[in-house]
Every structure is written in C-alpha cells, then in structure tokens.
C-alpha positions as a Markdown table, in Angstrom:
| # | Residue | x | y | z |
|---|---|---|---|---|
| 1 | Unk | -61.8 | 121.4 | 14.5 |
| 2 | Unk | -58.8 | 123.4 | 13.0 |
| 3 | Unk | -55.7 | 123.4 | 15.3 |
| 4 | Unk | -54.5 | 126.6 | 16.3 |
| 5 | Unk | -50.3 | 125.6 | 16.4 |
| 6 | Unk | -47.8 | 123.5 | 14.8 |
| 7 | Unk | -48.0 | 120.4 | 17.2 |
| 8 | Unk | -51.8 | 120.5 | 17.4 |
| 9 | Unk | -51.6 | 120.5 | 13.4 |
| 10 | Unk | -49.2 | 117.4 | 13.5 |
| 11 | Unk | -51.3 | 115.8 | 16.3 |
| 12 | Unk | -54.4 | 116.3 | 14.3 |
| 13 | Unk | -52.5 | 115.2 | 10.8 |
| 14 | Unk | -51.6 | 112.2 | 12.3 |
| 15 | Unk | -55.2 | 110.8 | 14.0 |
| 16 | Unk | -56.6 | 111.8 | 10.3 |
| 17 | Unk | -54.0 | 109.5 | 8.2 |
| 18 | Unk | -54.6 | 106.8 | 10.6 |
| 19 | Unk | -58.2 | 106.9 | 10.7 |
| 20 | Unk | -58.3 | 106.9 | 7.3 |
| 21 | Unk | -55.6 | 104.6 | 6.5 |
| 22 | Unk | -58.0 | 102.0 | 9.0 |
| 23 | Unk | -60.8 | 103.3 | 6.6 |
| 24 | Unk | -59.1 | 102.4 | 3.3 |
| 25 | Unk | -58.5 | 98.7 | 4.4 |
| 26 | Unk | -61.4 | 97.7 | 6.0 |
| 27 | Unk | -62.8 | 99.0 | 2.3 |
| 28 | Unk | -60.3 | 97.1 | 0.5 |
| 29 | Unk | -61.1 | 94.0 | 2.3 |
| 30 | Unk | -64.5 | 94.1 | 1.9 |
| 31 | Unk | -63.9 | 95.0 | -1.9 |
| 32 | Unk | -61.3 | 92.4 | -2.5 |
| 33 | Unk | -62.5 | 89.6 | -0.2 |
| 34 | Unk | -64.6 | 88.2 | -2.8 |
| 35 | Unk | -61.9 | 88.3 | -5.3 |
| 36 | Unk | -59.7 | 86.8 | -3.5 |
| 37 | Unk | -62.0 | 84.2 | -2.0 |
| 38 | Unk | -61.7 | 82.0 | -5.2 |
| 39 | Unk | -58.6 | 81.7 | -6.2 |
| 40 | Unk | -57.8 | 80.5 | -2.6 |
| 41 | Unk | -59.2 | 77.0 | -3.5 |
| 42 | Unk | -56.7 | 76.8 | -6.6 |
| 43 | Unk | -54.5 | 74.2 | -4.9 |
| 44 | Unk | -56.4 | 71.9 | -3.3 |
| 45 | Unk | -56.6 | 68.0 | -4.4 |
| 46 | Unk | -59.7 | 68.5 | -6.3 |
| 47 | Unk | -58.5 | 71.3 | -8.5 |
| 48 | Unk | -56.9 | 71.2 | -12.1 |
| 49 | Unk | -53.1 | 71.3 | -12.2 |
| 50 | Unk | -51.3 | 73.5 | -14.1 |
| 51 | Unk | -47.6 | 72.6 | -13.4 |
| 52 | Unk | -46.8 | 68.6 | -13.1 |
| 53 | Unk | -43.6 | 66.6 | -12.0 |
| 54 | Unk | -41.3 | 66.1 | -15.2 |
| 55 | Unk | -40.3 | 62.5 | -14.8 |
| 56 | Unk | -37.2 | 60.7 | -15.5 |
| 57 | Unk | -39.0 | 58.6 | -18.3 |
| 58 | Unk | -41.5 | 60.1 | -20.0 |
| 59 | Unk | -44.1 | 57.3 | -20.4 |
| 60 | Unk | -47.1 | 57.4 | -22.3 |
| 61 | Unk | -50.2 | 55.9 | -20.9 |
| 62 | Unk | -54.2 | 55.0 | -21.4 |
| 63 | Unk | -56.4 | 56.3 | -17.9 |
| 64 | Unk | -59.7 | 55.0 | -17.3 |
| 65 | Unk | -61.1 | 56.5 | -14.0 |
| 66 | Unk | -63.9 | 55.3 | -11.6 |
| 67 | Unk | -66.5 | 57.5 | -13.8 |
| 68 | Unk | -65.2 | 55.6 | -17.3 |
| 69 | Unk | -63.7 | 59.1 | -18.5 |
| 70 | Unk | -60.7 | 57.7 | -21.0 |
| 71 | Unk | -57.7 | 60.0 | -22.0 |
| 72 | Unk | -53.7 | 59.3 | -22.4 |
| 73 | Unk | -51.3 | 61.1 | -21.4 |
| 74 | Unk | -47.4 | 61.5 | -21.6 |
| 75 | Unk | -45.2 | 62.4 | -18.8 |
| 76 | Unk | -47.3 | 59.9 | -16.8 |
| 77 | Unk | -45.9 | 59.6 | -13.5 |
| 78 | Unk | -47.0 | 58.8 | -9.7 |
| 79 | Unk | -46.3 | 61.3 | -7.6 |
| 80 | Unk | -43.6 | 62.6 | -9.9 |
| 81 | Unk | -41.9 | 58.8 | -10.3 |
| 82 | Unk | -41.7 | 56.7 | -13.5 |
| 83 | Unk | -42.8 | 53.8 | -10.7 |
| 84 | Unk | -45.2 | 52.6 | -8.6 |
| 85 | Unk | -44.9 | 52.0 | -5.1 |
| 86 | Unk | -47.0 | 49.7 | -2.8 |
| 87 | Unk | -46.8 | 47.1 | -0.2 |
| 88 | Unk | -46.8 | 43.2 | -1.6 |
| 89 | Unk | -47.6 | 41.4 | 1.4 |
| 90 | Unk | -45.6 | 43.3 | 4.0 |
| 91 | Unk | -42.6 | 44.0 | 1.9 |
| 92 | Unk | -42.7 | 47.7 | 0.0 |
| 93 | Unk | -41.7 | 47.4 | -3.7 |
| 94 | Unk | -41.2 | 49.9 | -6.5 |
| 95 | Unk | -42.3 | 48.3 | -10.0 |
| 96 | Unk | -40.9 | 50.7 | -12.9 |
| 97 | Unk | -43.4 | 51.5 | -15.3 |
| 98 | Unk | -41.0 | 49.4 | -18.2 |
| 99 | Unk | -42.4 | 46.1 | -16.4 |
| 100 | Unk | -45.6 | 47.1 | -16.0 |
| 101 | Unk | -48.3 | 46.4 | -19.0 |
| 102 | Unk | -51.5 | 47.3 | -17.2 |
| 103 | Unk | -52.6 | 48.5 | -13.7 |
| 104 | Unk | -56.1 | 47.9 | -12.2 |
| 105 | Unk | -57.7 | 49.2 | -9.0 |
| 106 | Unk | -60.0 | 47.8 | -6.5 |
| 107 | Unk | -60.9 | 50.2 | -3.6 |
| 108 | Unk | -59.3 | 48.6 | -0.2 |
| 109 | Unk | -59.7 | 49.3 | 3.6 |
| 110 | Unk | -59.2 | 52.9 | 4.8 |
| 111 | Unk | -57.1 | 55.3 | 2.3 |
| 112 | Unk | -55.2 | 51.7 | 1.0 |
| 113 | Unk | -56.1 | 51.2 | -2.6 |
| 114 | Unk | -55.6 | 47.3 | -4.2 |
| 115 | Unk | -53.7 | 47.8 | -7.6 |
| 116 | Unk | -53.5 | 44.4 | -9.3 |
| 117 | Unk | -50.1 | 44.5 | -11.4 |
| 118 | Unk | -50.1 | 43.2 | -14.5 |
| 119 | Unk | -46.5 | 42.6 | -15.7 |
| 120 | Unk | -44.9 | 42.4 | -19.3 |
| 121 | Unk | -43.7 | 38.9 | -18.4 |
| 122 | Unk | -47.1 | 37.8 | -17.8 |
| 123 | Unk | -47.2 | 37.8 | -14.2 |
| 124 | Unk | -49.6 | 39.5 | -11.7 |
| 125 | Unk | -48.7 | 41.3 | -8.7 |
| 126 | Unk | -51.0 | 42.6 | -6.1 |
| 127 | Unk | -50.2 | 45.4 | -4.1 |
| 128 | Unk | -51.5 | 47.9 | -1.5 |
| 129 | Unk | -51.0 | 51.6 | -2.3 |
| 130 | Unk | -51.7 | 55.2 | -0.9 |
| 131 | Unk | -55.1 | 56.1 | -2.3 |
| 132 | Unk | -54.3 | 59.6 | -2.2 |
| 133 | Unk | -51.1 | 59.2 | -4.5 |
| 134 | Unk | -51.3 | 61.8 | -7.4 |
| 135 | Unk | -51.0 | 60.5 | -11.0 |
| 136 | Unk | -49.4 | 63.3 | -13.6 |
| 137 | Unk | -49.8 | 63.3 | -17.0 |
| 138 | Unk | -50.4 | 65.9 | -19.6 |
| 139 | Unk | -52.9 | 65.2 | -22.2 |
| 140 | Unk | -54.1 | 67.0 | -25.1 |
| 141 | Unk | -56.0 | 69.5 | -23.8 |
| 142 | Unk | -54.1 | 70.1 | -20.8 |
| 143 | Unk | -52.4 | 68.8 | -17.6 |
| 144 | Unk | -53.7 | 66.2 | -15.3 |
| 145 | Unk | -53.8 | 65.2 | -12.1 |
| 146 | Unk | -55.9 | 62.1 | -10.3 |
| 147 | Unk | -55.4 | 60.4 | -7.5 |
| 148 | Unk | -55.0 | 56.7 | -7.7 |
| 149 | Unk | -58.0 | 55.9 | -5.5 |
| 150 | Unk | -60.1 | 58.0 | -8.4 |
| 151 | Unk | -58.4 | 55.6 | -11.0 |
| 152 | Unk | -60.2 | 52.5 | -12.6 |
| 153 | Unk | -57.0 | 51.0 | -15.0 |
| 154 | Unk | -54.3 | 52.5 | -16.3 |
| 155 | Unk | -52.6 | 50.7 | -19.5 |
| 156 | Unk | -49.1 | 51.7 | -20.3 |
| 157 | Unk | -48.7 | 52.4 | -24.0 |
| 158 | Unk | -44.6 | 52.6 | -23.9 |
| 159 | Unk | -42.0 | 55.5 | -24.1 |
| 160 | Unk | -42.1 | 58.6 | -25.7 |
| 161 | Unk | -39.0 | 59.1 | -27.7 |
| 162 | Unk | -37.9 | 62.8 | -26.9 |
C-alpha cells in the first residue's frame, strides 16, 4: 500500500522502520547469540586468568595440586596477599609468606580446608582456611589461578629480587 499524503507517508515510514528495526535484532540475536555465549563463561572460578593481584612481595613459589601437576610461580599471592590467613583453634592469624617454608593441605569439613604450616623456625602450625581462596601466580607460560582447596603443597622458594 502506497500512501496517498504527507502524514499517511510519515505514518507508513514510521511502522516500516520499526518493523524492521524489530527485524534486524531478533536477526542479530540469533546471529550473535552463539558468539556471545562463550565468552560469557570467561570469568568464572574454573577459567584461566589473565590479569592477577600484584602483591606487596613478590614471592616465588613450588605448587603441587591435587592432580600432582607441578609449576612455580612468582608474584605468588592468596587472594592478592603476600599471607595466608586461617583460623588456629578459634583465633584468626595471618602468617606472612617470609615465615612460611612449606604449606600442605588436607581437605576439611564443608568449604574449610586444613593447611598444616610448616615454619622457617621449625615449627608447625595448623590452620583452617577458606577453600575457595584464590592462589595467584604467574608462571612461565602464563598466569595462574587455583583455589587452595585444589592445592596439594605449596613450597616457598624465597623472594624475587625486582
């Protein structure tokens, strides 16, 4: 149907862009949706990292996880901290990583993971931490990330000297 006058014409004009506007993006839904789809699962916990925390101290350390895969990293942190934090009895403590020569886990109760402390001054610690805690570190081919209920030991190696 042509329209016969100026406000039929705009009328008309305007119905057609917005029935074909409605067109174009239910097609570019349907054309990007699957593109899209993908990348939307980028950040979750399970995915590789590409940014982590910079630390105050950048520590270099050895990881063992629960599937014996063995890397080091610098920039080691947990959850962005050059320390790790638990519960030692009921009291919550922060060990620096200076004090700490090796860490191993057991899994605990719920989301608590045990970490046994082994300190430079020959003492043992054990704590209870957050499973889900992230553990940062950039290795040689690439950043990491792992949460500590994933982990099996972690042995600190000392400093890196910037």
């Amino acid at each position: 149907m042509i329209p016969s006058n100026y406000s039929q014409a705009l009328s008309w004009s305007v119905r057609l862009l917005a029935s074909n506007a409605t067109v174009l993006l239910l097609v570019g839904a349907v054309v990007l949706a699957p593109t899209l789809s993908p990348a939307m699962g980028i950040l979750d916990e399970e995915s590789p990292t590409t940014r982590i925390p910079e630390p105050s101290i950048n520590f270099r350390v050895k990881i063992t996880d629960v599937e014996l895969a063995t890397y080091e990293v610098t920039r080691a942190s947990f959850d962005g901290h050059s320390f790790l934090t638990g519960l030692w009895g009921r009291t919550k403590v922060s060990v620096p990583f200076d004090k700490i020569d090796k860490l191993m886990f057991d899994p605990g109760e719920g989301s608590e993971i045990i970490a046994i402390v082994s300190l430079k001054d020959g003492t043992t610690k054990t704590l209870s931490v957050r499973g889900t805690t992230p553990c940062f570190g950039e290795a040689s081919f690439g950043n990491v990330s792992v949460q500590v209920r994933h982990l099996r030991d972690v042995v600190f190696l000392g400093r890196v000297l910037r």
